[in-house]
N, C-alpha and C positions, 0 to 999 in steps of 0.2 A: 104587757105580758110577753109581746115578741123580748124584748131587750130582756128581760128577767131568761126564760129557756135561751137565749144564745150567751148569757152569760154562764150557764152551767158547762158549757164546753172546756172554761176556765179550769174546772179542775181537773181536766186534762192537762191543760198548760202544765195545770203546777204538776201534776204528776212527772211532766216531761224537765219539768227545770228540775225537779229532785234529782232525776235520772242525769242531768247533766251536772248540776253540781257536786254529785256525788262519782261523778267519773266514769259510767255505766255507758254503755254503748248500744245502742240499738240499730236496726238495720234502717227504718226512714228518718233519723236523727234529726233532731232540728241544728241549724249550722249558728257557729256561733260568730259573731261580728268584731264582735269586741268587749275588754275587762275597761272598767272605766271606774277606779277609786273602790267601791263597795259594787257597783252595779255591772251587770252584763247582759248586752243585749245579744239577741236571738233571730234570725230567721227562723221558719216554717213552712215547707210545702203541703196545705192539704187539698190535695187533688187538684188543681190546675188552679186554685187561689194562694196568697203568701199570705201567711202571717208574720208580723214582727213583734216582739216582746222585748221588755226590761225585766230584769227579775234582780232581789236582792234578799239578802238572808239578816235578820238582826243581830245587832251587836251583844246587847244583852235581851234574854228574855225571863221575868221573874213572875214566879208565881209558887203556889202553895199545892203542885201539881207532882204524883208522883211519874208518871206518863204521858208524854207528848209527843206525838209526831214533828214532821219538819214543819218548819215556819217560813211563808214567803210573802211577800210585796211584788206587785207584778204589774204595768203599762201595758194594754197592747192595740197593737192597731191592725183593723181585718177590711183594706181598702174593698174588698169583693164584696163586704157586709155595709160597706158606707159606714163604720164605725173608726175611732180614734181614741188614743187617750182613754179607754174604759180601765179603771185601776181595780182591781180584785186584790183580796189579802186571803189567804191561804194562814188557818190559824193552826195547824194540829192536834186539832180533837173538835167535839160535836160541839157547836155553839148551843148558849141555852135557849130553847123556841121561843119564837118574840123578842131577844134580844136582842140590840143594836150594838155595834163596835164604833169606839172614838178614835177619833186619830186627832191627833195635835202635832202640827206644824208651826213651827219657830212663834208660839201661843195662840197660835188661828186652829179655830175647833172644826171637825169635819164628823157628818156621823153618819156610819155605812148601814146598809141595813144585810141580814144574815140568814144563811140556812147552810143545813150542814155542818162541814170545817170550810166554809168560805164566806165573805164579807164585802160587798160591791156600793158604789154612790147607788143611792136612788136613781140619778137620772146623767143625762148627758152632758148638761151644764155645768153638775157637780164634778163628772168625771174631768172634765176641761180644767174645771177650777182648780184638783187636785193634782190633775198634772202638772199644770205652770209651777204651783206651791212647791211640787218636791223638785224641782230644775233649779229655782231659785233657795230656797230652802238650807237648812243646814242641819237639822234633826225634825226626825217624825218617832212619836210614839202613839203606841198604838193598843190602847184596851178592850177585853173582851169579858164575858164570862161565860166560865164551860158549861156547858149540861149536867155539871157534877157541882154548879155552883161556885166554880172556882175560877178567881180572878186574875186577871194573868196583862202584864205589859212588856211592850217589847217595844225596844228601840232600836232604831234605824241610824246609821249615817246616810248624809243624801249628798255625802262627794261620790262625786262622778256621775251624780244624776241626769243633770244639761248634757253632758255626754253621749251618754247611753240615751238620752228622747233623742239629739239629734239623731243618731247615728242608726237608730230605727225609725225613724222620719226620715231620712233621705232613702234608704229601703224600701220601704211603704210607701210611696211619693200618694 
């Protein structure tokens, strides 16, 4: 239950990576480390703890959707929390209740479980496993369905992804 409420802080995250990937400027801004292929990591000061993140946008995203907000993929690591590697996906719109999200990695199946517009591993092991997958990896796709019923994929490239873990792993130590 703790790991479920500290993963909702996530949508913060993503709130915050729209605001950087969309060029917007805030006053406690998270800094950015480095662009690495498709991904870019992130520091984060929240109050005397770091956060570090990966975040990355899809290359294509399809569905039979008139309206969708933004779309994100996102690693992060919150050494103050003892956490690493928790991957969240940030879909742009309300998942349907009870619904779980697929990801597929270069044919290795992964299934997130869901509320909201967000999408997390079950547990720790999975987030680990998901990690290393997108480091090594070469495409991730990623399924969901809306609350409107509507089904929606999005793919991902995952150059620059070993990048961006390391480079928020050496941050995070």
């Amino acid at each position: 239950m703790f790991r479920k409420i500290c993963r909702l802080s996530f949508v913060t995250l993503g709130a915050l990576a729209l605001a950087l990937l969309s060029s917007a400027s805030h006053a406690a801004s998270p800094k950015k480390v480095g662009e690495y292929g498709e991904w870019i990591s992130y520091t984060l000061a929240e109050g005397s703890s770091k956060v570090c993140y990966m975040v990355s946008k899809p290359v294509t995203a399809e569905g039979k959707y008139t309206n969708r907000g933004e779309i994100f993929a996102l690693i992060t690591h919150r050494p103050a929390e003892g956490t690493s590697d928790v991957f969240s996906y940030i879909t742009g719109y309300t998942y349907k209740t009870g619904s779980d999200a697929n990801v597929k990695i270069d044919g290795k199946k992964y299934v997130l479980f869901t509320q909201d517009d967000t999408a997390w591993a079950p547990d720790a092991a999975a987030d680990a496993k998901l990690a290393q997958a997108i480091q090594s990896g070469s495409k991730m796709v990623v399924q969901g369905t809306s609350a409107r019923g509507t089904f929606t994929t999005d793919t991902y490239s995952l150059k620059g992804s070993g990048a961006a873990y390391r480079a928020i792993s050496k941050e995070c130590k």
